[in-house]
N, C-alpha and C positions, 0 to 999 in steps of 0.2 A: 674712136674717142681718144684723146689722150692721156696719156698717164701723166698725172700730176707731180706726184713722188714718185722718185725711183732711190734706187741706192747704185753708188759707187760700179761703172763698168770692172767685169770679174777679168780683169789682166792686173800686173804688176805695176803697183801706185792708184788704180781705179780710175783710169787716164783717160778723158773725155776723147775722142776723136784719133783715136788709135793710125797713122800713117805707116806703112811697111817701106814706103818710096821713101821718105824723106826722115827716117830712122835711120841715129846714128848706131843704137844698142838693138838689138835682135836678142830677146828674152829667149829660153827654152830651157822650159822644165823639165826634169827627168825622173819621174818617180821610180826607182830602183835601188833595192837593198837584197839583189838575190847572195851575195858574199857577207851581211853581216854576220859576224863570229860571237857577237857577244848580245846585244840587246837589238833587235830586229826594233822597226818599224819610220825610218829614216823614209823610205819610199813617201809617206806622209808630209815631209817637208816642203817640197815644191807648196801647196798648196797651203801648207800652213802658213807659209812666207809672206805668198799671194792678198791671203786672207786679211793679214797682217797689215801688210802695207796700201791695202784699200782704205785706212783708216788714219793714216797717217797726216798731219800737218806738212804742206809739198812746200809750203815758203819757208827758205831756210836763213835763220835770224843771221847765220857765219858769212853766205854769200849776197845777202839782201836780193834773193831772186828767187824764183819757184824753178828749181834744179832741171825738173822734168820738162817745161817748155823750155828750156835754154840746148835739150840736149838730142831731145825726140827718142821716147822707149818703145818699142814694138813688142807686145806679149805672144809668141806662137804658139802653136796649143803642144800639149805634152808629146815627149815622144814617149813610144811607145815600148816596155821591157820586152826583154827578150830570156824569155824565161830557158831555155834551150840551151845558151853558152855564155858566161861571162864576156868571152874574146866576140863573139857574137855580137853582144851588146856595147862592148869597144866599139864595133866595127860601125855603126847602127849612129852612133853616136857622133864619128867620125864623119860618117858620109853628112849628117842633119850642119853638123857646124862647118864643113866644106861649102854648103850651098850656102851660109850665110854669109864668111868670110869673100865669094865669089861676091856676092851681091849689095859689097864694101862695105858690110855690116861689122860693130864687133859684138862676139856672143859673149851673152851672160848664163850661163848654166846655172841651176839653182834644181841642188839634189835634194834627197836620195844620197849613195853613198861616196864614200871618196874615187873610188872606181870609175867615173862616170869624167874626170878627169883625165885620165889614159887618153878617151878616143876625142878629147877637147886639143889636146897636144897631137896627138894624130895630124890632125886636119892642120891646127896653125903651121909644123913644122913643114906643112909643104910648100906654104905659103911664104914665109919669115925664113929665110937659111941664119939669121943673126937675130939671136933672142937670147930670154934668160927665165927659168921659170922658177920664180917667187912662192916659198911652199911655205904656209902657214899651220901648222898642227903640234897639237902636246905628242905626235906619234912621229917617228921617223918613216914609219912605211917603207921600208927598204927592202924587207925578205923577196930574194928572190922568186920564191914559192911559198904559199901557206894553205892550207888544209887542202891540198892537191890541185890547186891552178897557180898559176904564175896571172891571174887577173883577179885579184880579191883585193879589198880595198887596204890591206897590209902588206901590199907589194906593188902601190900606187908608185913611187917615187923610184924602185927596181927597174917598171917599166916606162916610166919619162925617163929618166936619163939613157935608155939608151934611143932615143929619139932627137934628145936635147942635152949637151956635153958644158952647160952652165944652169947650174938648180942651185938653189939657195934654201935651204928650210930655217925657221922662223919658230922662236919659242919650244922647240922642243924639251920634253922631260923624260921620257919613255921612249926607248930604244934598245934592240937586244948587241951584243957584245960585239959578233962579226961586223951590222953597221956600224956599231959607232967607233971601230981601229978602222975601217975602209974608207967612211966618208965621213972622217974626221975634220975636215975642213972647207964642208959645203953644210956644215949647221950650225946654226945659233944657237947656244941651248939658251935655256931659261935662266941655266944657275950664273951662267955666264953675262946675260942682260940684265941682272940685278943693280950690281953694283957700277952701271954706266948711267948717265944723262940719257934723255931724249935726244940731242945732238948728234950723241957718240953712237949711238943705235941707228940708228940714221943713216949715218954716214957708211957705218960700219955695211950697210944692208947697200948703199947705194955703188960699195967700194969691190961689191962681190956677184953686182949685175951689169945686164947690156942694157944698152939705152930702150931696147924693146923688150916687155917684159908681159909674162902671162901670169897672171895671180891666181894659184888655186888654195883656195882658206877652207880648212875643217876647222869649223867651230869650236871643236873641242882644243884647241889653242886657250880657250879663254879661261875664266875658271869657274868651276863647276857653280860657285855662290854666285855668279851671274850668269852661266849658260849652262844647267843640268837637264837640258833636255838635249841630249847627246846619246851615240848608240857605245862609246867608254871613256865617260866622262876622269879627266886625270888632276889632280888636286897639285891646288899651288901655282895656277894660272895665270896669263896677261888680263889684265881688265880691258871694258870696253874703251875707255875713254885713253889708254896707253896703244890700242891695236889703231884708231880713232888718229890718234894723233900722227902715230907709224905710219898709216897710209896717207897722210896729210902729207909729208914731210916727202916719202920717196917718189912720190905721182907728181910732187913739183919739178921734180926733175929727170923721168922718166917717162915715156909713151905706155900706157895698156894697151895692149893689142889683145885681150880676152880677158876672164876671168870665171870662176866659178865659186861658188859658194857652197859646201855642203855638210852633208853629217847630222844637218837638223833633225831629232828625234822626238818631234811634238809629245807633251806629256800634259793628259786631259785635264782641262780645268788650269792648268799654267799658259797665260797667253804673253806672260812675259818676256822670254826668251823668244819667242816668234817674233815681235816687236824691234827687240834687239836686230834679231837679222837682217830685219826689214832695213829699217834704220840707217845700219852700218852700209847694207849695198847702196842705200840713196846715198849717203856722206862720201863713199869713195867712189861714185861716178861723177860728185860735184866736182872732186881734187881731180879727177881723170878730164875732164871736160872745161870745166870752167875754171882755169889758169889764170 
């Protein structure tokens, strides 16, 4: 007999007729927050996202097209933690985004914690010998080591650059002293993108990457009064519709070759910030895809 109602298929966008051949984006969720330091449960995110954007309006008023069939999204199913070894789960991570990149996909990761980034730059750098990796967070992430591994999500940016020798971080506020006299001049801060235009930001971001660029965004870039469901949330934030506009501006003249999204810390009964996320990753696959 058939079913008369159904609701929304359970992948990213709730996307009738799912193709893996004729996908340009290869989804892969990573539920993993074994290195949160501060408020655990980010592992939740992938599917809060998910959830999210099953609900979503796909026609977008900016591009007068439905994003999703212009682009073709493929959801694969979660990889799987590796509770065992942080590097471990680098490795794990590394190998899932090698098969996609093999199979001319570009991966969209959607965490869990920022950590899950490491083994995203793993795989592309084997790929891309000329890239640039675009870091979005209110955190600099640079300690070489934090609470006894050099793979915790506070030593994300430690271990991409030495993979990747052009990183650009974006909005930072929060930084301890050795990073910020060493890599003085691969961050944006915040206090410093105040008092610029949209142009000058812009520009500024476009004047300190390679034409191929991998975007990894922790949310917590934004500010807590529109994204507090974060694992350390930092006050004094970019808003949605300035990060929105950021990625409009650099995608026009830049290739994605990856991206990820993470840090989402769903908090029960707020579905608004899961919406948010949603959102933003449909908005900047339109600017990645439809030029």
């Amino acid at each position: 007999m058939a079913v008369l109602n159904t609701t929304a298929p359970y992948n990213l966008f709730g996307l009738e007729g799912q193709d893996y051949k004729t996908a340009k984006v290869a989804v892969l969720p990573v539920p993993y927050d074994s290195t949160s330091t501060f408020k655990v449960g980010s592992r939740e995110g992938p599917r809060a996202i998910i959830d999210a954007s099953r609900a979503l309006e796909l026609y977008s008023e900016e591009f007068d097209e439905v994003i999703a069939d212009k682009i073709g999204i493929f959801t694969l199913d979660e990889i799987a933690p590796d509770y065992n070894s942080p590097e471990g789960m680098v490795n794990r991570i590394a190998k899932e985004v090698s098969i996609v990149l093999e199979d001319g996909k570009m991966p969209l990761l959607l965490g869990g914690e920022h950590t899950i980034a490491v083994g995203a730059v793993k795989a592309i750098a084997k790929k891309y010998k000329d890239f640039s990796v675009l870091h979005f967070d209110a955190h600099a992430d640079s300690r070489d080591e934090f609470m006894s591994t050099k793979y915790c999500h506070a030593c994300v940016m430690a271990r991409i650059r030495e993979m990747c020798k052009s990183c650009f971080s974006v909005g930072v506020r929060s930084i301890d002293k050795d990073s910020a006299h060493e890599h003085e001049k691969e961050i944006f801060y915040l206090k410093d993108m105040r008092g610029m235009d949209g142009k000058k930001i812009i520009d500024t971001i476009l004047k300190n990457t390679k034409e191929n660029i991998y975007i990894t965004l922790d949310l917590d870039v934004l500010d807590p009064s529109e994204m507090p469901s974060t694992g350390t949330p930092e006050p004094d934030g970019m808003c949605y519709s300035q990060l929105k506009s950021i990625m409009k501006g650099v995608l026009a003249k830049k290739k994605l070759i990856g991206m990820d999204v993470n840090e989402l810390n769903p908090i029960p009964g707020m579905v608004a910030p899961n919406f948010l996320a949603a959102k933003l990753i449909y908005q900047t696959l339109g600017y990645a895809f439809l030029k």
